[in-house]
PDB file of N, CA, C and O in Angstrom:
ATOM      1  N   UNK A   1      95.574  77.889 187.997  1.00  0.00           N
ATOM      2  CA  UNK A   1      95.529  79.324 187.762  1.00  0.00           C
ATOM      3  C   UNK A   1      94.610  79.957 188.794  1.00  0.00           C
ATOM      4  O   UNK A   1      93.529  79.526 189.195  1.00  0.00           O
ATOM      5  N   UNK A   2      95.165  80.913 189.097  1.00  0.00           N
ATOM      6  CA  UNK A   2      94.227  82.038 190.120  1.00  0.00           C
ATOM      7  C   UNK A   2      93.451  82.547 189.541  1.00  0.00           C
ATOM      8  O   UNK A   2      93.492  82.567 188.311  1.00  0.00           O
ATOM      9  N   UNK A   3      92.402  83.177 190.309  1.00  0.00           N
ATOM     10  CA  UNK A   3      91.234  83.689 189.994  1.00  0.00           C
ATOM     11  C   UNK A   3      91.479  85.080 189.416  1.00  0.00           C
ATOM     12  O   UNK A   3      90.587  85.572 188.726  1.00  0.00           O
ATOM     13  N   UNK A   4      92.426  85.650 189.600  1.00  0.00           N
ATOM     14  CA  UNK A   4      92.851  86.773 188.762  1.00  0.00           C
ATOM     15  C   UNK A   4      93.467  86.400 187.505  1.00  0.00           C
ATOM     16  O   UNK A   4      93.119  87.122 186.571  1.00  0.00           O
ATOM     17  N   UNK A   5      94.339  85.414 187.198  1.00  0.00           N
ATOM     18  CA  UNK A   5      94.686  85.280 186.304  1.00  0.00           C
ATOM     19  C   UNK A   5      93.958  84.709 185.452  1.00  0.00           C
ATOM     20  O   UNK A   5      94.459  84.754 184.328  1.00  0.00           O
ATOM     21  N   UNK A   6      92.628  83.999 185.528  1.00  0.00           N
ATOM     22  CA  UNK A   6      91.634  83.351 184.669  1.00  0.00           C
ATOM     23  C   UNK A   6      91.004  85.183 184.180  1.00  0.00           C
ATOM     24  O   UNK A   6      90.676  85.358 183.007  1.00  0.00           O
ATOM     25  N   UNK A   7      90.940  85.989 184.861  1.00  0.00           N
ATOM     26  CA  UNK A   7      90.405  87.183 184.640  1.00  0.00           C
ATOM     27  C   UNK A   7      90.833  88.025 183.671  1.00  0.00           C
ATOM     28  O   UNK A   7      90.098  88.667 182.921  1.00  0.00           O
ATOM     29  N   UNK A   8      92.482  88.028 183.682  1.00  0.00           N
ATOM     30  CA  UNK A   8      93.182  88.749 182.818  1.00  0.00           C
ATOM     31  C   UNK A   8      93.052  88.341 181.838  1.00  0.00           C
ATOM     32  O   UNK A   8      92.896  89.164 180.935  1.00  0.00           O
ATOM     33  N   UNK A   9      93.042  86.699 181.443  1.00  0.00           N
ATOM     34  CA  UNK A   9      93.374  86.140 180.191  1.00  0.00           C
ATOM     35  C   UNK A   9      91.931  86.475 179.936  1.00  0.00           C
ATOM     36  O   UNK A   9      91.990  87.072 178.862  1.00  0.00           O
ATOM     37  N   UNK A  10      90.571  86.434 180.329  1.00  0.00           N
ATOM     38  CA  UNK A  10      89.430  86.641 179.532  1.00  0.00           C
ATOM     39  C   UNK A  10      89.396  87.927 179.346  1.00  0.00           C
ATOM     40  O   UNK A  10      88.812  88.336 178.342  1.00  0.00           O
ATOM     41  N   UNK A  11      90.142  89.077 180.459  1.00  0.00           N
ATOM     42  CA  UNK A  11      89.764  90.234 179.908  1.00  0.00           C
ATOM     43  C   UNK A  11      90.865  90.442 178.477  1.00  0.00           C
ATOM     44  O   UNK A  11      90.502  91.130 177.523  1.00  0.00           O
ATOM     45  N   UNK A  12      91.717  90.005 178.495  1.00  0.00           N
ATOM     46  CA  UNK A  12      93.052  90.293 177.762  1.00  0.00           C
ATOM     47  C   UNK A  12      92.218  89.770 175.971  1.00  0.00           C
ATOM     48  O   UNK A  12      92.340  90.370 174.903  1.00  0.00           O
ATOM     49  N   UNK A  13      91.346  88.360 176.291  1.00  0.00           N
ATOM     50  CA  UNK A  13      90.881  87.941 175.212  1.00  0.00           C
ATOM     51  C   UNK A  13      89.332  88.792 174.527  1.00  0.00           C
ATOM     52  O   UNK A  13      88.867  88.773 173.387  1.00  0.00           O
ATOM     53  N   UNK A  14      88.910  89.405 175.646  1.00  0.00           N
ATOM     54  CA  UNK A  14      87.905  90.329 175.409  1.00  0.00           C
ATOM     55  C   UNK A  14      88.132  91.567 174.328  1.00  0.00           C
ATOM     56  O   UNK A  14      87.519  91.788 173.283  1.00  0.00           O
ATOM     57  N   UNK A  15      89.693  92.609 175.202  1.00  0.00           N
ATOM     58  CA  UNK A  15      90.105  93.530 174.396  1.00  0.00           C
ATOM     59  C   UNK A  15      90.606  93.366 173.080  1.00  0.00           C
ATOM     60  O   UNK A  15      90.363  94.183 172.192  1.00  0.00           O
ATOM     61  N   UNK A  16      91.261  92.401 172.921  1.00  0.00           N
ATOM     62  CA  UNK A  16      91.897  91.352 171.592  1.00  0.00           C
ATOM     63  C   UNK A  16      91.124  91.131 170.712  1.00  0.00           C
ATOM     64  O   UNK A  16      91.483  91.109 169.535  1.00  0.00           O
ATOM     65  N   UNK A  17      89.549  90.860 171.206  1.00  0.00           N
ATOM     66  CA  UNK A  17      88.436  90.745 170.188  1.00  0.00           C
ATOM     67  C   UNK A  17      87.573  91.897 169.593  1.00  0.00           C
ATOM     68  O   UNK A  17      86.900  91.969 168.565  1.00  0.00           O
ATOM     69  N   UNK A  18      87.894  92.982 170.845  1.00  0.00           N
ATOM     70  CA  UNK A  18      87.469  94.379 170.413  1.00  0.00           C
ATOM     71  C   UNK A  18      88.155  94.897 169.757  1.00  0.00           C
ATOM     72  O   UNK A  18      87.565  95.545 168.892  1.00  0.00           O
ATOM     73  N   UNK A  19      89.226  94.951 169.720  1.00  0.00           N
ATOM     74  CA  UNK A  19      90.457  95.441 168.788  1.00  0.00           C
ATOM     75  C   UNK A  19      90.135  94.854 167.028  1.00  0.00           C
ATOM     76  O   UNK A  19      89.947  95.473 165.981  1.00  0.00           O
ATOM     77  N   UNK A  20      90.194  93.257 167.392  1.00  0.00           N
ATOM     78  CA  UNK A  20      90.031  92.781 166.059  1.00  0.00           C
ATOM     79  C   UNK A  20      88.364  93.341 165.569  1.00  0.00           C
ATOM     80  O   UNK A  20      88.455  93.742 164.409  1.00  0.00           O
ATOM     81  N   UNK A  21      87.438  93.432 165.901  1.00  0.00           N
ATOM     82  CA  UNK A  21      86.225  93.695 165.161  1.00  0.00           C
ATOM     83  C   UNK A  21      86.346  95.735 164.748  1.00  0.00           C
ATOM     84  O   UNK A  21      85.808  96.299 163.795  1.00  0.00           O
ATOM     85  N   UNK A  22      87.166  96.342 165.774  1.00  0.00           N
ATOM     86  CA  UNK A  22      87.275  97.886 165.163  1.00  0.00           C
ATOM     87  C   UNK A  22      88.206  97.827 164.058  1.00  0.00           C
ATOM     88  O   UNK A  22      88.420  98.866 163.433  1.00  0.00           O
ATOM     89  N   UNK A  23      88.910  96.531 163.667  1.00  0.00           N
ATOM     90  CA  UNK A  23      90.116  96.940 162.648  1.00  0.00           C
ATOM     91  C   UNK A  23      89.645  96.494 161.027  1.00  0.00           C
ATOM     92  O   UNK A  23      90.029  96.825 159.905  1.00  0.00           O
ATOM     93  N   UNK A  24      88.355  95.341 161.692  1.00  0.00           N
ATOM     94  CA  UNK A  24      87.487  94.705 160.453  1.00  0.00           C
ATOM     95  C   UNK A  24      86.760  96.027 160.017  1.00  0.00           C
ATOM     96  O   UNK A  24      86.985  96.487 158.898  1.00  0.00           O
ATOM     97  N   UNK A  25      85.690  96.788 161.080  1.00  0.00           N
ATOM     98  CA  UNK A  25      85.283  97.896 160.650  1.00  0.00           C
ATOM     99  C   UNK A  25      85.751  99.066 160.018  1.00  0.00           C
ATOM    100  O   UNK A  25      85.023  99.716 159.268  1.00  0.00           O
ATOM    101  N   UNK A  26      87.333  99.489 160.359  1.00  0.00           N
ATOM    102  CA  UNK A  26      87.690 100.321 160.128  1.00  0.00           C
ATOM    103  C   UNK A  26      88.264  99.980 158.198  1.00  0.00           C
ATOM    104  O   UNK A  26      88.388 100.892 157.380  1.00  0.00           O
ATOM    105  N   UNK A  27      88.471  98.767 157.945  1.00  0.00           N
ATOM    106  CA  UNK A  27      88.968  98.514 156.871  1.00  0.00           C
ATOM    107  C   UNK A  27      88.163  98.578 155.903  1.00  0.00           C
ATOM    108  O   UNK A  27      88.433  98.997 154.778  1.00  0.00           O
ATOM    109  N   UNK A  28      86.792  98.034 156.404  1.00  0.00           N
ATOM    110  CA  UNK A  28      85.498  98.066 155.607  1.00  0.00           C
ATOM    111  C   UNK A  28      84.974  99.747 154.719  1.00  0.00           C
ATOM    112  O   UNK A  28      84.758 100.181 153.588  1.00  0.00           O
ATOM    113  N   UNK A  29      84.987 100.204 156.187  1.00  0.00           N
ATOM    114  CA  UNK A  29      85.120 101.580 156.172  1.00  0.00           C
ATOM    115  C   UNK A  29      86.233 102.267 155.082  1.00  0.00           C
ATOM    116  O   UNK A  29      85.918 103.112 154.245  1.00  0.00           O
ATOM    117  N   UNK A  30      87.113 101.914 155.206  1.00  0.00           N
ATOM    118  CA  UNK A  30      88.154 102.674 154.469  1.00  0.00           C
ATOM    119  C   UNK A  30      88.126 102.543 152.888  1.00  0.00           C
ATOM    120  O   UNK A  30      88.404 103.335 151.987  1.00  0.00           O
ATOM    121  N   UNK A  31      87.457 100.567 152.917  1.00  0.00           N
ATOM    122  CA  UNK A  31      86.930 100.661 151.325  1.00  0.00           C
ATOM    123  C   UNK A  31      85.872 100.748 150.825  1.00  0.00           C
ATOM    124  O   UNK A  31      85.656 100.417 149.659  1.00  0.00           O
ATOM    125  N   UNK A  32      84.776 101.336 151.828  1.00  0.00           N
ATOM    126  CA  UNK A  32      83.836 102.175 150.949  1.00  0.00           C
ATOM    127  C   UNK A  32      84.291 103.449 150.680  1.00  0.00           C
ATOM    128  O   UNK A  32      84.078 103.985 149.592  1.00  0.00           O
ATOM    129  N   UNK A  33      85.104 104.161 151.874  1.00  0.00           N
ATOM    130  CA  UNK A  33      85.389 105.101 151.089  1.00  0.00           C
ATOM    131  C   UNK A  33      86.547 105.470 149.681  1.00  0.00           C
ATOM    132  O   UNK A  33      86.679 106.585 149.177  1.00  0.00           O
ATOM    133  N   UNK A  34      87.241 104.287 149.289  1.00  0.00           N
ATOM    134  CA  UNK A  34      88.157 104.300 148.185  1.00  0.00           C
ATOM    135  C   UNK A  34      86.936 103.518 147.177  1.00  0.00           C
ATOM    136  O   UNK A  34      87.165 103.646 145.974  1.00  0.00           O
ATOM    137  N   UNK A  35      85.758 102.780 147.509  1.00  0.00           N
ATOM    138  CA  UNK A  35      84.706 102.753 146.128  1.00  0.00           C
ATOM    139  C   UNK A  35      84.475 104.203 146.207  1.00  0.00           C
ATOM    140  O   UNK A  35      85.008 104.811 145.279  1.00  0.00           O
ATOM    141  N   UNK A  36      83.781 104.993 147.121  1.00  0.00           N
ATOM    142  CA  UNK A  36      83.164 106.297 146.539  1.00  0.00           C
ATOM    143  C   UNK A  36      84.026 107.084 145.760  1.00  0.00           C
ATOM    144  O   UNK A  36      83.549 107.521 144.712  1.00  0.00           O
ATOM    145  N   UNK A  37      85.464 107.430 146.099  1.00  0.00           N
ATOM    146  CA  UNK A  37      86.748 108.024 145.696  1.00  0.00           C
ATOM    147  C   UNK A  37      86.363 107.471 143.823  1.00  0.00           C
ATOM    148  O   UNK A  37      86.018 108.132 142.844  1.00  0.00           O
ATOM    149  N   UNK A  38      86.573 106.339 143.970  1.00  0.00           N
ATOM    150  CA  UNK A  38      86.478 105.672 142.342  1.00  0.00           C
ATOM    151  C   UNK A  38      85.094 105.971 141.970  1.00  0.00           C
ATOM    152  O   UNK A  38      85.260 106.251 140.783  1.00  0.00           O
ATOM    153  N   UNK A  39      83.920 106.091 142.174  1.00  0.00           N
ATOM    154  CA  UNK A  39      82.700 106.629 141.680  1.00  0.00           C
ATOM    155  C   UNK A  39      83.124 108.043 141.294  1.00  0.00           C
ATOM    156  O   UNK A  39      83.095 108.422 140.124  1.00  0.00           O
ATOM    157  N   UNK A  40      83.538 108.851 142.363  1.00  0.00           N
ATOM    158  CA  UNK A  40      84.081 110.334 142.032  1.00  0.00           C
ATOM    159  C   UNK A  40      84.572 110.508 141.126  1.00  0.00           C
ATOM    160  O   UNK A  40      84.190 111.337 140.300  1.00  0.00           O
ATOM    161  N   UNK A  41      85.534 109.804 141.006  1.00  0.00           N
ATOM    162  CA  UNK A  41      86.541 110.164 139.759  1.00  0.00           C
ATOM    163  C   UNK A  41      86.226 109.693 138.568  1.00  0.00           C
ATOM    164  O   UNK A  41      86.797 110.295 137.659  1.00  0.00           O
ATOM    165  N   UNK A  42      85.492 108.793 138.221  1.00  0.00           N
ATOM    166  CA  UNK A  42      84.654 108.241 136.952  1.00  0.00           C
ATOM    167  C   UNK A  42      83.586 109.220 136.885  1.00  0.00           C
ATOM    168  O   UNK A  42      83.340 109.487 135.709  1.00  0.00           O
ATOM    169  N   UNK A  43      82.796 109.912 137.781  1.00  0.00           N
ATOM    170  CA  UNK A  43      81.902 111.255 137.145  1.00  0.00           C
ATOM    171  C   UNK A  43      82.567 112.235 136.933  1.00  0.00           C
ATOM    172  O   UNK A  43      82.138 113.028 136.095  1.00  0.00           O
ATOM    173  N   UNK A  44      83.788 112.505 137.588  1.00  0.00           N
ATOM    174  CA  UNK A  44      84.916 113.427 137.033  1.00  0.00           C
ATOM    175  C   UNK A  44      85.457 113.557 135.464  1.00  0.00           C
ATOM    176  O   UNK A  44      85.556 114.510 134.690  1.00  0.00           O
ATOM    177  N   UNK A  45      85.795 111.968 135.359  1.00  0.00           N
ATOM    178  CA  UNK A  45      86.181 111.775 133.622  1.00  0.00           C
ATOM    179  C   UNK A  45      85.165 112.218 132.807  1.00  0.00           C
ATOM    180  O   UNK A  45      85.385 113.140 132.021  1.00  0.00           O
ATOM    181  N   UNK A  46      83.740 111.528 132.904  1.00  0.00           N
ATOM    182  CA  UNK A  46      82.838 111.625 131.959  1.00  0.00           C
ATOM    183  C   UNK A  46      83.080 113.144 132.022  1.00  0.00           C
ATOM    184  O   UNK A  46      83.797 113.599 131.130  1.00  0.00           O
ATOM    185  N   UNK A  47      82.540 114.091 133.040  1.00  0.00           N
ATOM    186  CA  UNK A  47      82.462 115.319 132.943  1.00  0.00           C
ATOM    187  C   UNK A  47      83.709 115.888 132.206  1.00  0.00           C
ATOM    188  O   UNK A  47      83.605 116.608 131.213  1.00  0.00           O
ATOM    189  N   UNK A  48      84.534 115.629 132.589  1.00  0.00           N
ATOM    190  CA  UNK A  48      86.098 115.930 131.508  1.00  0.00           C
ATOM    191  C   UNK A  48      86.034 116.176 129.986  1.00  0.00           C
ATOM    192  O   UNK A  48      86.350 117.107 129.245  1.00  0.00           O
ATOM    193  N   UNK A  49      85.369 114.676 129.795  1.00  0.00           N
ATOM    194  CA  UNK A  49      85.093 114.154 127.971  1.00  0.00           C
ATOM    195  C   UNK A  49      84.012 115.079 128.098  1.00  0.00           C
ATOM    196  O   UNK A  49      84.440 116.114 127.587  1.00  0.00           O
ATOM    197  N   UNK A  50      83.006 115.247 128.443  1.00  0.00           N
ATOM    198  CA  UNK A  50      81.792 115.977 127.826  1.00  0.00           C
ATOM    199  C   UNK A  50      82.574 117.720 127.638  1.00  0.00           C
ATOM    200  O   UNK A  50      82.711 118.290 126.556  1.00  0.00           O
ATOM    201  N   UNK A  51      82.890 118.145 128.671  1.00  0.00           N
ATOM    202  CA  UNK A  51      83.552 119.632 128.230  1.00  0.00           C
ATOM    203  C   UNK A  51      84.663 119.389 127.379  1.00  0.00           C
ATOM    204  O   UNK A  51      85.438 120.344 127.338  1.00  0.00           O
ATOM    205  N   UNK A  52      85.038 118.235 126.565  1.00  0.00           N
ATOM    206  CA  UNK A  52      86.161 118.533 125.624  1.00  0.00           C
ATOM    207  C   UNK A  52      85.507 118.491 124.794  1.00  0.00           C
ATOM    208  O   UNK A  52      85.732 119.406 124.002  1.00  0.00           O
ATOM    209  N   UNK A  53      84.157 117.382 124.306  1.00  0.00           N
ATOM    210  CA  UNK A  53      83.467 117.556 123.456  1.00  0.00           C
ATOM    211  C   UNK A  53      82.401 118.456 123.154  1.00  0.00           C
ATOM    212  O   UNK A  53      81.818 118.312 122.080  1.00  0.00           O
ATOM    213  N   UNK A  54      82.021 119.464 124.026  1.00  0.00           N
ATOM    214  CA  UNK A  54      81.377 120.329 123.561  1.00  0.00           C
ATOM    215  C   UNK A  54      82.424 121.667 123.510  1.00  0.00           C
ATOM    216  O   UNK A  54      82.116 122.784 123.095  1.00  0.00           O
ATOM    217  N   UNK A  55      83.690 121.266 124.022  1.00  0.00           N
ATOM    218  CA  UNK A  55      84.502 122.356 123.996  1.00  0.00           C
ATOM    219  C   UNK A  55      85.121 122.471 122.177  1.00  0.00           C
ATOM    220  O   UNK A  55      84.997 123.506 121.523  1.00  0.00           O
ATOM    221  N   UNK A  56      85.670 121.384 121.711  1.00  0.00           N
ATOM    222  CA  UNK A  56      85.595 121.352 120.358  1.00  0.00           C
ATOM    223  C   UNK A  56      84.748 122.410 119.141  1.00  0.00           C
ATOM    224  O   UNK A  56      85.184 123.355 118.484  1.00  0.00           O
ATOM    225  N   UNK A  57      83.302 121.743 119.194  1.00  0.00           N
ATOM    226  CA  UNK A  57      82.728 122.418 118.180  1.00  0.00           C
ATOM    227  C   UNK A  57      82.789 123.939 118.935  1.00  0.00           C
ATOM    228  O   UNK A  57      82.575 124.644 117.949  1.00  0.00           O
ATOM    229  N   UNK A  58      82.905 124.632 119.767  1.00  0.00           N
ATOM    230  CA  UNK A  58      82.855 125.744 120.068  1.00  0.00           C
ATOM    231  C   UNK A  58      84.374 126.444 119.443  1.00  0.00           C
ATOM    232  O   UNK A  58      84.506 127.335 118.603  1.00  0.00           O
ATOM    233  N   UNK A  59      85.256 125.797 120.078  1.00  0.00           N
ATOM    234  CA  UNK A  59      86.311 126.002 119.380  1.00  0.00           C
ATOM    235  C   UNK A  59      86.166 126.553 117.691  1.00  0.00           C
ATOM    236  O   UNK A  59      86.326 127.686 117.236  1.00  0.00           O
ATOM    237  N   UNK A  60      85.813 125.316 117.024  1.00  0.00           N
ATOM    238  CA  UNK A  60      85.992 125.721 115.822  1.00  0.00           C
ATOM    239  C   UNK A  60      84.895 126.829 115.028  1.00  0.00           C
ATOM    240  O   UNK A  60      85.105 127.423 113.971  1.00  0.00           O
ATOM    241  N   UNK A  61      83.575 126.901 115.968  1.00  0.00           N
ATOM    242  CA  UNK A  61      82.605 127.997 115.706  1.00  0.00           C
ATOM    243  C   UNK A  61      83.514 129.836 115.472  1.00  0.00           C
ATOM    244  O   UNK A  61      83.520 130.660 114.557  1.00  0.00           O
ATOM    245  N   UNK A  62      84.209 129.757 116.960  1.00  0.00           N
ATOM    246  CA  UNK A  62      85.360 131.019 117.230  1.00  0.00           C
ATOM    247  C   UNK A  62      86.089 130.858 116.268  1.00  0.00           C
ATOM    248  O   UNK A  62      86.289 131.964 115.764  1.00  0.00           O
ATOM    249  N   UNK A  63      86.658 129.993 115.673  1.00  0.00           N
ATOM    250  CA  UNK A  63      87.593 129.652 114.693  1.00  0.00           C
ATOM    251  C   UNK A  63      87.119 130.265 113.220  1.00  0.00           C
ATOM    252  O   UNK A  63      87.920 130.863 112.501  1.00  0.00           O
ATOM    253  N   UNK A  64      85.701 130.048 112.843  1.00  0.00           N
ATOM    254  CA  UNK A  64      85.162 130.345 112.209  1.00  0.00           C
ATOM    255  C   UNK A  64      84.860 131.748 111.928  1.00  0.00           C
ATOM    256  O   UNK A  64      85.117 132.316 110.867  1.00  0.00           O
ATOM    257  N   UNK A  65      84.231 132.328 113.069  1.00  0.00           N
ATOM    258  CA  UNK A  65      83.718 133.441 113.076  1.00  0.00           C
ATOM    259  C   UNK A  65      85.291 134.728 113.224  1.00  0.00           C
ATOM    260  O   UNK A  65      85.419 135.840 112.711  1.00  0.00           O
ATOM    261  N   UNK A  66      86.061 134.095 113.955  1.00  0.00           N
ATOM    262  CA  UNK A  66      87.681 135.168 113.679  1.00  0.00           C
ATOM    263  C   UNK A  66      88.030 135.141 112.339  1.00  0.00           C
ATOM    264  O   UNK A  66      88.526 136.154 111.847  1.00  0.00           O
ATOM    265  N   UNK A  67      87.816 133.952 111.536  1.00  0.00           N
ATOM    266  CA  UNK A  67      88.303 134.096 109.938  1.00  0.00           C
ATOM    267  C   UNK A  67      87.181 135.150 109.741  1.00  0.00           C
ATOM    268  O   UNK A  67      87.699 136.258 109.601  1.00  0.00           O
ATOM    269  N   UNK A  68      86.164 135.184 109.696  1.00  0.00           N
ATOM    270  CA  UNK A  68      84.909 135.900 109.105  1.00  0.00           C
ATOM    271  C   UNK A  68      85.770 137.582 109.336  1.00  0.00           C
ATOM    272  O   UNK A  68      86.365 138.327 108.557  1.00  0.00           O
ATOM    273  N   UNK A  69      85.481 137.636 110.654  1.00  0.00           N
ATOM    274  CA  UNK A  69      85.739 138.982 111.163  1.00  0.00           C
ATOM    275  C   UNK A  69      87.290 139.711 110.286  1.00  0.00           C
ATOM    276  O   UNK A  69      87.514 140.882 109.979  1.00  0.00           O
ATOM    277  N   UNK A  70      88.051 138.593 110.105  1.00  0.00           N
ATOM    278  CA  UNK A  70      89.633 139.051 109.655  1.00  0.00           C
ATOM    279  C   UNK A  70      89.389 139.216 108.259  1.00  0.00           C
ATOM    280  O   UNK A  70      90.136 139.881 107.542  1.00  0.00           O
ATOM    281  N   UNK A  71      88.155 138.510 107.768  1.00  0.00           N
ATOM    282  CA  UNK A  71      88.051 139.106 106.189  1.00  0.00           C
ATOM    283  C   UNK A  71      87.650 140.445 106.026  1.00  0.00           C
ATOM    284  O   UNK A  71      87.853 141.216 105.089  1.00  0.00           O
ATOM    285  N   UNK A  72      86.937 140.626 107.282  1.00  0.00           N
ATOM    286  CA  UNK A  72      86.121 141.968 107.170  1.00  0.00           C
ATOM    287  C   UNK A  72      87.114 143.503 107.248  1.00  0.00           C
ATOM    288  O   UNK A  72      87.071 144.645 106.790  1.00  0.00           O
ATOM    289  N   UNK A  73      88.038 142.619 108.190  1.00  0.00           N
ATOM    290  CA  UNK A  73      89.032 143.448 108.760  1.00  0.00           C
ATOM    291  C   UNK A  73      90.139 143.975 107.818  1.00  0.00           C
ATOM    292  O   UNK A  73      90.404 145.174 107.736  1.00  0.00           O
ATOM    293  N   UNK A  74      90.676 143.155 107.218  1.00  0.00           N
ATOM    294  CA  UNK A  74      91.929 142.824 106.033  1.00  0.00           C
ATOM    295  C   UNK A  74      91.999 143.974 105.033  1.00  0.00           C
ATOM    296  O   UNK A  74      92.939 144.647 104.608  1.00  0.00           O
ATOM    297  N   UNK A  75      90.415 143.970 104.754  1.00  0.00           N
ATOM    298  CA  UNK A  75      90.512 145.361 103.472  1.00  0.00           C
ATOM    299  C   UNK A  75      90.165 146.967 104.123  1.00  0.00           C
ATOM    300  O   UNK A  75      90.376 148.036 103.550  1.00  0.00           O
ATOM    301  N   UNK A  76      89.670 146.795 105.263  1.00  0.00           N
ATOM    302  CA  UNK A  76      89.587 148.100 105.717  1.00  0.00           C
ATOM    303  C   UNK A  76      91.334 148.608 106.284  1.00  0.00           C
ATOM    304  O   UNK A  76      91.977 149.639 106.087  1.00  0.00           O
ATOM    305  N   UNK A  77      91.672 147.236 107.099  1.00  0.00           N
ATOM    306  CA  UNK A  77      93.034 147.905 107.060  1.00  0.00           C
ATOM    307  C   UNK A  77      94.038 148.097 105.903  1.00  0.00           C
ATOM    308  O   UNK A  77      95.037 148.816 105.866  1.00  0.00           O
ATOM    309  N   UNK A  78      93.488 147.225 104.912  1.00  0.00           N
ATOM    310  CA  UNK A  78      94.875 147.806 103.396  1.00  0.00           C
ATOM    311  C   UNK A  78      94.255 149.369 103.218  1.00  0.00           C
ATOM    312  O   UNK A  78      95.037 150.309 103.079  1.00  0.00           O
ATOM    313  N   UNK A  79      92.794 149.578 103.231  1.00  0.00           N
ATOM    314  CA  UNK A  79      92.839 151.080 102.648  1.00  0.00           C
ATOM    315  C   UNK A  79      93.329 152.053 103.852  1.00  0.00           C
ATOM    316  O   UNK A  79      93.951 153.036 103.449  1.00  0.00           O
ATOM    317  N   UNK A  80      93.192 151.972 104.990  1.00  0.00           N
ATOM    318  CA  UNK A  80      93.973 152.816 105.837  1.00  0.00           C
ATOM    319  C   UNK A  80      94.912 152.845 105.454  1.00  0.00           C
ATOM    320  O   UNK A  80      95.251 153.994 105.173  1.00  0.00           O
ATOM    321  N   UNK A  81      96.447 151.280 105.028  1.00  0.00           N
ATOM    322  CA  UNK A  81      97.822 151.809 105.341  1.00  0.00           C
ATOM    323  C   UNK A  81      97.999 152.604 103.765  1.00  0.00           C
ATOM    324  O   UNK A  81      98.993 153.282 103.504  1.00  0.00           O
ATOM    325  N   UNK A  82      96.686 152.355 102.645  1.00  0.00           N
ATOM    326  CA  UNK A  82      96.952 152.601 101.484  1.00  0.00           C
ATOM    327  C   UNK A  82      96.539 154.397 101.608  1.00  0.00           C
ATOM    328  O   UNK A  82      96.772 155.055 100.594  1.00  0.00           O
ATOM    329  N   UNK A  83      96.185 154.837 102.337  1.00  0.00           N
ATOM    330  CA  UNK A  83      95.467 156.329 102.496  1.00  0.00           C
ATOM    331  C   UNK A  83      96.817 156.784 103.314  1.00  0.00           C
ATOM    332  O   UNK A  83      97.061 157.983 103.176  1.00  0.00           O
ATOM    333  N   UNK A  84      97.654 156.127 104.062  1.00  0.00           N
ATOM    334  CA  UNK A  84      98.429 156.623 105.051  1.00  0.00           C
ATOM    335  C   UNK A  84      99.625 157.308 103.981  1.00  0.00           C
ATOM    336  O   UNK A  84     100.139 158.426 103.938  1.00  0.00           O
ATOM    337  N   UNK A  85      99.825 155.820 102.990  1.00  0.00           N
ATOM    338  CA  UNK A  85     100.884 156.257 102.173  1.00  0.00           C
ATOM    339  C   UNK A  85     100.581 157.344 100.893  1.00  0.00           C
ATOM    340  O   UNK A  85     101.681 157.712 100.481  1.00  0.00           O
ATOM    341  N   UNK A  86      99.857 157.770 100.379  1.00  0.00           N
ATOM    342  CA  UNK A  86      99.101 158.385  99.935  1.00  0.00           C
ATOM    343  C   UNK A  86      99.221 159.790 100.412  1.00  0.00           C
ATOM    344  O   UNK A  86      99.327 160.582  99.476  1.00  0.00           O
ATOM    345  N   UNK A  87      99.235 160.323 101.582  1.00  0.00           N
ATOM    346  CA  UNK A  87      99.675 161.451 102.343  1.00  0.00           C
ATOM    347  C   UNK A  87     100.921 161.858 101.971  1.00  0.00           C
ATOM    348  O   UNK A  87     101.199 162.985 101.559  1.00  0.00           O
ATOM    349  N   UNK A  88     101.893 160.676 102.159  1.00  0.00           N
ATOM    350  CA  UNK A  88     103.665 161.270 102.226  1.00  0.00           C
ATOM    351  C   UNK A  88     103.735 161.284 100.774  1.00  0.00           C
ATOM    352  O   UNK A  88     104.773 161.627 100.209  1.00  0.00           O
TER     353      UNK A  88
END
C-alpha cells in the first residue's frame, strides 16, 4: 500500500470514529431529554389530581351555596308570579 492510501484508510478510520462517538452522544442526549419529558409529565399528573381534588370540594361548596340561594329565591319569585296574577 502507498503512502496515501495508508492515509485514507486512517483518515477514513478517524472520521468513522468521530461519527460513531457524535451518534453515542447524540443518543445519550436524546435520552436525557425523553427522562426530563417523563419527569415533566409526572409533575403534570400530580398537578392534574391535585386541581381535581381541590376542584371537587369546591364544586360541591357552589353546589351548596346555589341550593341555599334558590331557596331564598323560590318564594320571592312565587309571590311575584302570585301578585302578577292577582292584578288580571
Amino acid at each position: 500500500m502507498s503512502a496515501l492510501e495508508i492515509a485514507l484508510v486512517i483518515l477514513i478510520s478517524i472520521w468513522s470514529l468521530i461519527f460513531v462517538i457524535i451518534a453515542i452522544a447524540l443518543l445519550v442526549f436524546l435520552r436525557q431529554v425523553k427522562l426530563a419529558l417523563d419527569r415533566i409529565n409526572k409533575i403534570l399528573e400530580n398537578a392534574e389530581d391535585v386541581a381535581e381534588g381541590v376542584g371537587a370540594p369546591l364544586k360541591m361548596a357552589a353546589a351548596g351555596v346555589a341550593g341555599l340561594l334558590s331557596r331564598f329565591k323560590i318564594p320571592s319569585l312565587k309571590r311575584v308570579i302570585d301578585h302578577s296574577k292577582d292584578k288580571k
